[in-house]
Structures are given as structure tokens and as C-alpha cells.
N, C-alpha and C positions, 0 to 999 in steps of 0.2 A: 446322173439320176434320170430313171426315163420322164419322160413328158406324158401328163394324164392328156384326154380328149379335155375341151372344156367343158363343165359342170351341167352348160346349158343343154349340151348336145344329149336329150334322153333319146335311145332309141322309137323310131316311128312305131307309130300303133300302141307305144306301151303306157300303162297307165299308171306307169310312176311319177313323180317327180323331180324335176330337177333340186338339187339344194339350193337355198335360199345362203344368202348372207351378203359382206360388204368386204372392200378392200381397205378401210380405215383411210386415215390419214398419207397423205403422199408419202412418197419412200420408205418408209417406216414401218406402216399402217397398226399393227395393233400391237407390233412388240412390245414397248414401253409400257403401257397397261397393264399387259401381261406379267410379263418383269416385275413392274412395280405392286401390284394387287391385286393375281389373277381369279379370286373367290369372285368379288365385285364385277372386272369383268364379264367375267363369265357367266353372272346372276342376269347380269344384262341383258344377255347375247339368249341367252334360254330362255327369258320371260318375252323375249322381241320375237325370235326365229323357232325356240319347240327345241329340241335334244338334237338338231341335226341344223348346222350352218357350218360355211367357211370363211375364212376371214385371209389376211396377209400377216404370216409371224415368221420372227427372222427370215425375211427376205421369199418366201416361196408361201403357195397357197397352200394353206391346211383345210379339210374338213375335221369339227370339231367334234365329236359325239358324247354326250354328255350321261349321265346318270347309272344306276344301275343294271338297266336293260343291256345299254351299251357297252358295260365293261364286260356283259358276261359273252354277247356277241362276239368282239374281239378276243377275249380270253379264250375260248372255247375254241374259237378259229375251227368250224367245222368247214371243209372242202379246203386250207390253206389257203382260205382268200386274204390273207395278211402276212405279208414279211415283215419281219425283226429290224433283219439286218438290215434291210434297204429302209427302213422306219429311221433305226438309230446312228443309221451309219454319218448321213447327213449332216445330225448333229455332234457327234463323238466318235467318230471309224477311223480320223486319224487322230485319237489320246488313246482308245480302246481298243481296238481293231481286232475282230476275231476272240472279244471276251465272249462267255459264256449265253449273254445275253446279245449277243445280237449276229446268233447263228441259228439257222434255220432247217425246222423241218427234220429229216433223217441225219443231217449232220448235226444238230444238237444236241436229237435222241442218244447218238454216237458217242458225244464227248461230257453229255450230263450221264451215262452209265458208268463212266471211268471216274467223272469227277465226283460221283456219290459215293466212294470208297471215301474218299477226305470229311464224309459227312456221317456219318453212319454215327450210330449208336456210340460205341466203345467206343472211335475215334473223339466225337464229343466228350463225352466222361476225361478222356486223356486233357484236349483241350483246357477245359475247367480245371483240372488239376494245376497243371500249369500257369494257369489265371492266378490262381489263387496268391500266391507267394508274389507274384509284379502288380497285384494289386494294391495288397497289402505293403509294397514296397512304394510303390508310384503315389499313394496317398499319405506318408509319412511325412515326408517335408510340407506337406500343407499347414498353412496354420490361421491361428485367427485373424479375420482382414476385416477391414468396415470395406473393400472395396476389390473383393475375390471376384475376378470374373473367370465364370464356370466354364464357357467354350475353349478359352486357352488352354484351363487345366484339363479337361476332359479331353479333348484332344490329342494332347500330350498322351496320356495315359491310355487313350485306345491307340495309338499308335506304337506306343512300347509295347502294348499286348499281343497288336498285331505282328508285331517283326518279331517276339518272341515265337507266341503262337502260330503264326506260319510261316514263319523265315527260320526259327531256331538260333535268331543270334541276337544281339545288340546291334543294334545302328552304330552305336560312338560318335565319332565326331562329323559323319556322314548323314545324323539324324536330321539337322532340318534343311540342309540339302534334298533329302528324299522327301520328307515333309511339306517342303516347298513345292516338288514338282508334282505331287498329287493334288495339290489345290490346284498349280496351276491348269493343271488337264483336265479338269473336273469342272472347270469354269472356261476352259475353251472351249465347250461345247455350246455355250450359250452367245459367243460371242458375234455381236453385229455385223461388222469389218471380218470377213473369213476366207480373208491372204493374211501371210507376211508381212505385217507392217511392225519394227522392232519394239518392242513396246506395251505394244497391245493383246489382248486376253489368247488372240490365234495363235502369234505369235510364241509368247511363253507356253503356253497349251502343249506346241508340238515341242518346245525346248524340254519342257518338263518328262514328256514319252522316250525321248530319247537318254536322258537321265537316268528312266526306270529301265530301260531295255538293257542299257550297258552294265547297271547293278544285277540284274536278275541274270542275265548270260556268262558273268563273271564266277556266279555262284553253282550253276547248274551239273558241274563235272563235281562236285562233290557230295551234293544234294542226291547225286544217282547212286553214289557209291553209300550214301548215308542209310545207318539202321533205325535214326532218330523219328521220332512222331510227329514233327512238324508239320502243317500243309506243304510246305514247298519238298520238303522231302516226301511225301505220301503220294505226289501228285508226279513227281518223278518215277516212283515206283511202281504206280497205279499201274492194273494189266487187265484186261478183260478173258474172259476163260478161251479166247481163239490167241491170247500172247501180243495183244494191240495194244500200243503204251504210244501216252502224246510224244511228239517229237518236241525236241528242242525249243521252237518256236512256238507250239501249242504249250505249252508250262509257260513260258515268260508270257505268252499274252491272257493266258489265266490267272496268273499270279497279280500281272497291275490292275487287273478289273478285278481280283478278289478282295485284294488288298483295298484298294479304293472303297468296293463295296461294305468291307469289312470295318473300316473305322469312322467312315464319311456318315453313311446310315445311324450306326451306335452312337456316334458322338450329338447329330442331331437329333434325336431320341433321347439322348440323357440330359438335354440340357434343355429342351420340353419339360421332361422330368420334373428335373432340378426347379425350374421357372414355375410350374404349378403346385410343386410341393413346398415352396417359398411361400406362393401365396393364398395358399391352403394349408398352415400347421398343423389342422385336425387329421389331414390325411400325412402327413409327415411324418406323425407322432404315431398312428398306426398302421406303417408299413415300418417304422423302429420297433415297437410293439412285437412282431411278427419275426423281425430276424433276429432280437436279443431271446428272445423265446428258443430258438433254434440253439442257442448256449455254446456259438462256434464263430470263429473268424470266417475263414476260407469255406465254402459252404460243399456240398458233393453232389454228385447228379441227385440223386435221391431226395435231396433236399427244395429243390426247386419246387415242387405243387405247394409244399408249404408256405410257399412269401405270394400270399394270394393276393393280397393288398397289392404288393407290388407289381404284379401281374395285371390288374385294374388299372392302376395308374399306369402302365405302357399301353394299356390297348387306346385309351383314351388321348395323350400321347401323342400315338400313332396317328388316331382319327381327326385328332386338331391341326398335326402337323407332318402329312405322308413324306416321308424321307424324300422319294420322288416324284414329283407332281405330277407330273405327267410322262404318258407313256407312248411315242407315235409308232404308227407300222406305215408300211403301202401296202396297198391295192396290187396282189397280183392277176387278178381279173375283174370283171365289171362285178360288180358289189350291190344287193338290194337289201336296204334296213328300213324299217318301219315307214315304207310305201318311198321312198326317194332313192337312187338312181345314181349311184359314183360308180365314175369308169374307173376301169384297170389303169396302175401308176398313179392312181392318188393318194396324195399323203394325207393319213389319219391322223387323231389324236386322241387318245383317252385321256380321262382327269382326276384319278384319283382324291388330289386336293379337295374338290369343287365339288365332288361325288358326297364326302364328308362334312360337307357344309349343306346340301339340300335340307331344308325344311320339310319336303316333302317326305322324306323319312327316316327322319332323327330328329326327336322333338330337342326345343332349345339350343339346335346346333352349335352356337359358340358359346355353350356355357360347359365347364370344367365339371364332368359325374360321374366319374369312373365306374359307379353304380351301374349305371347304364349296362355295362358290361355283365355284370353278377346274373348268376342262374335263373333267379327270383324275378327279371329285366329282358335282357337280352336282347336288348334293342337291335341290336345288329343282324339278325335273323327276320327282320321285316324284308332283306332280299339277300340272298346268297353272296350276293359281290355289292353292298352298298357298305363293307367294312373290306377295300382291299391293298393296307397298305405294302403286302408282296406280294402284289400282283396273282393272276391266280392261272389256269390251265400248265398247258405242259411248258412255260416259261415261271412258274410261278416259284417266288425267289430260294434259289436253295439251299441260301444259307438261314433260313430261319429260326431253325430252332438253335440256333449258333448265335443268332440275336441275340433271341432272347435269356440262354443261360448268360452271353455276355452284360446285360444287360443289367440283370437279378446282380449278381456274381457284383460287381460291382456296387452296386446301390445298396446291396448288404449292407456291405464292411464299409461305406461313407456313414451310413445312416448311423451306426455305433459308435462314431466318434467326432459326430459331426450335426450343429444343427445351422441352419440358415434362414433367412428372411430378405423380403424388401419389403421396403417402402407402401403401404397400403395403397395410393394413387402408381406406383410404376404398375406400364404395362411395356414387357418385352416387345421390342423391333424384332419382325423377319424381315431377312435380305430374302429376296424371292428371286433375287437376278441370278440365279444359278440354283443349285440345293441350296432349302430355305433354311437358314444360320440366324441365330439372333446378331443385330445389326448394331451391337451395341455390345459385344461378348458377353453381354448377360450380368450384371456387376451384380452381386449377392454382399447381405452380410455373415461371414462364417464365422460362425462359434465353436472350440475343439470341446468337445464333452467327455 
């Protein structure tokens, strides 16, 4: 990783400023914080220093940039004064290495053209099609619990979605073997200790990559030869109109960061969901309202604009709890935001989480108003990027509308046969030490209806 100048060093004569901030607590300094409750953090840190400080997280200095202003700077990345990959790589380059996100620039451009064939229109409709029958299967053995915890089952069932829908097969007895080494990569990236030590979150991290590389290269001589719809077969066949198709190793390192993407994000999103629609019946009973209306199990693209409620209820969701909190780049050159001064090679951060909790604007921040979102509302239009949980510019996530019909598709055909509650005083645990998960798998009471 290069070495930035340090923060102090503004160029003579110029009338910017250095960034302000602190290294926290010795060896540490502000990881655990972070980890542990980064909204509060970071409330902190903004009300002390202004949208622009650095601090010491996992092991190296970060500048912090906070708020709307500064998601749409880095988003926007006019002149490429932000890498991806040297951002992400740091923390995830050896679980992820060369996924979609953390390639830069004209090689991105390169391989999101090819990889937008797996996204397209009618490729989705197929998808959903598909969905429909492992939904409707993957929720059948559910049944009435005083003590259902929603992340196990959710999980489960976006991962069968995903090995159907982009792998094209069953896992079998290989399921939570794969299942294991996607958590574990997923949570290596957050890890303290980042060697080898047997054991520990690096170490599984990189056992778990190696898991995924030997399953996904296993499959690949067949997936090219396949005529089937699947991502993994779409993504082999994909061509650009000069006959440029990824190699080998671009599919497999596509496919674990899709994969990942693909059920790690939905499964945290649904069980938000699930946690606010527990403790809000009135909205429970009116996104059931909306898809028994529809007088269908399995639902079809066309169907989607109508489960509007439910469409409220993710964005809100999303805004409570952004899939990925945060989002770092570097500095490929000296860097000027709102009068302060980061040299080339330093490492950013954006915050989506933190962005979504400002008071400054989104009134009652952590209260549950899906409202908020409806035409009549539209709180989120107080700034173009102060609602960004996929991110936004020419990174901005491409599987979203892949989300979201996962999403609906799902929450349909639960809500038909299914109602749930807790407890009036529970409030759900997020684990924030990696992707924020409730801490506690989310224990519900379900009732089969």
C-alpha cells in the first residue's frame, strides 16, 4: 500500500488546510468503537472536527468524510482522484480479489459492460422466475416457533436462491461448507490480527477463498459449454460486440464477490425487514394486504410496482441499516474538499451508515417511517446521495434491481402464510464487527396463517 505524505504537510503558500483529527487509543486507536457503534462514533468525531478528520482504524490512518456533500465527491470521482481497488483491497483483496468492486477506472468500465448482460431486463424476469418455485419450497418446512430466528432461516434460503439462481444447481452436502467460507471472507476483511494466525478471522478469511476458487473452477468447463440462464453460465458466455469474454479467472473471481454480494446484502435487508415488521404490525398487515391482493404465490416482474408498501419498508430498511457501512478508496493524487488538503496515497472513507443517521437531514433519524419515502414525503431528495445504500456514480451497485425483486419475491409469499412478532421492550442487536447482522439471529414469534 503506498505511504500518503503526512496530513500535516499542506503545500507552502496554500490556503487550505491540514485535516484535523486524533489517533485514539494506543495500538488500537478507534477500531473497537467503530466495530462496536460506529453511528455514535462518528456523531462524535463530526460534532468535534466538521465532515473532514482522521483518525487510526484497523491498524492504518484513515481520513473520514462524512455526510452528503462527501458521498457525492467521492462517488462522482471527477478527475479519478479515488481508487476502488487500492480503497478495498486492503481490507478484502485477498477474500475478493479482482471482484467487480474493487476494479478501477477503464478496467471496470471493461468488465461492468460484459457483466451488465447477467443484469439486463429479461435476464432478471428469468431470474425471478426461477425464485419463485425455491421460495416457495425453502419456506415450507418453516413452522410455528415461539423462538424462529429469522437470520438462520433467511440466510439459508438466500443462499439456496443464490446457488440456484446463479450457479444453476444445488449445493447438497457441500452447502454449508460453501456457506461457511462466505462468512468466513466476509468477516476477514474486518479483521485486527492480518497474518496467519490458525484460528483467527484472517486466517479462515483466506481458507474460506480458497474453498470458493476450487468449487467455482471445478464447474467452469461446463458452465461454458451450458445453454442454461444461470449467472454463472451467462457470465461465461457473456461477449462484448469486439468477441471479449472474461477468462477463467475473471468468472471465478466474479462469481465469489457476486455470490457474497448477492445473499450477504439480501439476507441483512430482510431481516431489518422482518425486525421492523415484527415491531410494527400495522405495517405487517399492510404490505400482507398488498400481496394477497395480487391473488398469486410466486409473483412476475410486472408485479413488482404493486407491493408498494413493501417497497417503503426496504428503503427505510436500507436507511436504518446500509448493507455496507462503509466505503474506503485512496487518494490517487493530492486531493482538495471543502478547504482541507489530503495528499496522494491517502486512505478515505465514506459512511454511508452515519450519512443515514444525520439529523441534519432526515428528520427523527432513528425512528421506523417508511413514509418518509412515499411521493407525498420524500425525505430523501433533501440531497441526491443522503439515501445511498448502493452506493452511487460509475461503482454504484449493479445488482440492485436484483435486490430488490429478491427481496419483494420473497417477503410476498412469507407474508401469506406467515405472521410474526416480538416482544414490545426487544430491540434487535447489530454485530457492526463486520456486515451489521443482528447479534442475537433475531429470535421472532412465528405464526403459520
Amino acid at each position: 500500500m503506498a505511504t500518503a505524505a503526512p496530513l500535516s504537510d499542506v503545500p507552502r503558500d496554500s490556503e487550505l488546510q491540514a485535516v484535523p483529527g486524533d489517533s485514539g487509543p494506543p495500538l488500537v486507536g478507534y477500531t473497537f468503537s467503530f466495530m462496536k457503534d460506529p453511528v455514535t462514533m462518528l456523531r462524535q468525531r463530526y460534532d468535534h472536527y466538521g465532515p473532514v478528520s482522521w483518525a487510526h482504524l484497523f491498524g492504518i490512518r484513515m481520513v473520514q468524510l462524512l455526510g452528503p456533500e462527501a458521498n457525492e465527491f467521492v462517488f462522482k470521482n471527477k478527475g479519478n482522484l479515488f481508487s476502488n481497488n487500492q480503497g478495498w483491497d486492503y481490507f478484502i483483496g485477498k477474500f475478493f480479489r479482482r471482484g467487480i468492486m474493487l476494479l478501477d477506472f477503464d478496467e471496470h468500465k471493461w468488465h461492468r459492460k460484459i457483466m451488465q448482460q447477467a443484469f439486463h431486463r429479461d435476464v432478471l424476469k428469468d431470474y425471478l422466475e426461477r425464485m419463485g418455485v425455491g421460495i416457495e419450497q425453502g419456506i415450507a418446512d418453516w413452522e410455528s416457533d415461539d423462538n424462529f430466528h429469522v437470520f438462520n432461516a433467511i440466510k439459508q434460503l438466500t443462499l439456496d436462491l443464490a446457488t440456484d439462481v446463479f450457479m444453476g444447481h444445488e449445493l447438497g452436502p457441500e452447502a454449508d461448507r460453501i456457506n461457511r467460507a462466505f462468512i468466513d471472507a466476509v468477516r476477514g476483511g474486518t479483521a485486527f490480527v492480518r497474518f496467519q494466525v490458525p484460528g483467527l478471522r484472517w486466517s479462515r478469511g483466506l481458507r474460506g477463498r480458497r474453498v470458493l476458487e476450487d468449487f467455482f473452477y471445478r464447474h467452469i468447463p461446463e458452465k461454458r459449454q451450458s445453454n442454461e440462464g444461470d449467472m454463472f453460465s451467462v457470465l461465461c458466455r457473456a461477449e462484448t460486440e469486439d468477441g471479449e469474454y472474461f477468462t477463467d479467472d475473471d468468472v471465478v473471481n466474479h462469481m465469489i464477490f457476486l455470490m457474497m454480494a448477492a445473499h450477504d446484502t439480501s439476507t441483512i435487508t430482510l431481516c431489518n425487514m422482518f425486525y421492523y415488521l415484527a415491531r410494527y404490525p400495522e405495517w405487517q398487515e399492510r404490505v400482507r394486504a398488498e400481496s394477497r391482493a395480487l391473488g398469486k404465490e410466486p409473483i412476475s416482474y410486472e408485479d413488482l410496482d404493486q407491493l408498494e408498501s413493501a417497497g417503503l419498508v426496504m428503503k427505510e430498511a436500507l436507511r436504518l441499516c446500509a448493507p455496507v457501512p462503509s466505503l474506503p478508496r485512496m487518494t490517487t493524487q493530492d486531493v482538495e474538499f471543502q478547504g482541507y488538503f489530503i495528499p496522494k496515497g491517502t486512505m478515505v472513507n465514506i459512511l454511508p451508515y452515519f450519512t443515514h443517521y444525520m439529523h441534519e437531514y432526515w428528520p427523527d433519524p432513528y425512528r421506523f417511517d417508511p413514509e418518509r419515502f412515499a411521493e407525498h414525503r420524500r425525505e430523501d431528495k433533501v440531497h441526491p446521495y443522503a439515501w445511498v445504500p448502493f452506493g452511487g456514480g460509475a461503482h454504484k451497485c449493479i445488482g440492485l434491481h436484483f435486490a430488490e425483486l429478491q427481496v419483494k419475491a420473497i417477503l410476498h409469499q412469507v407474508v401469506q402464510h406467515f405472521e410474526w412478532t416480538v416482544d414490545p421492550d426487544y430491540e434487535m442487536p447489530v454485530d457492526t464487527s463486520s456486515l451489521p447482522v443482528p447479534g442475537d439471529g433475531l429470535p421472532v414469534k412465528m405464526r403459520r396463517i
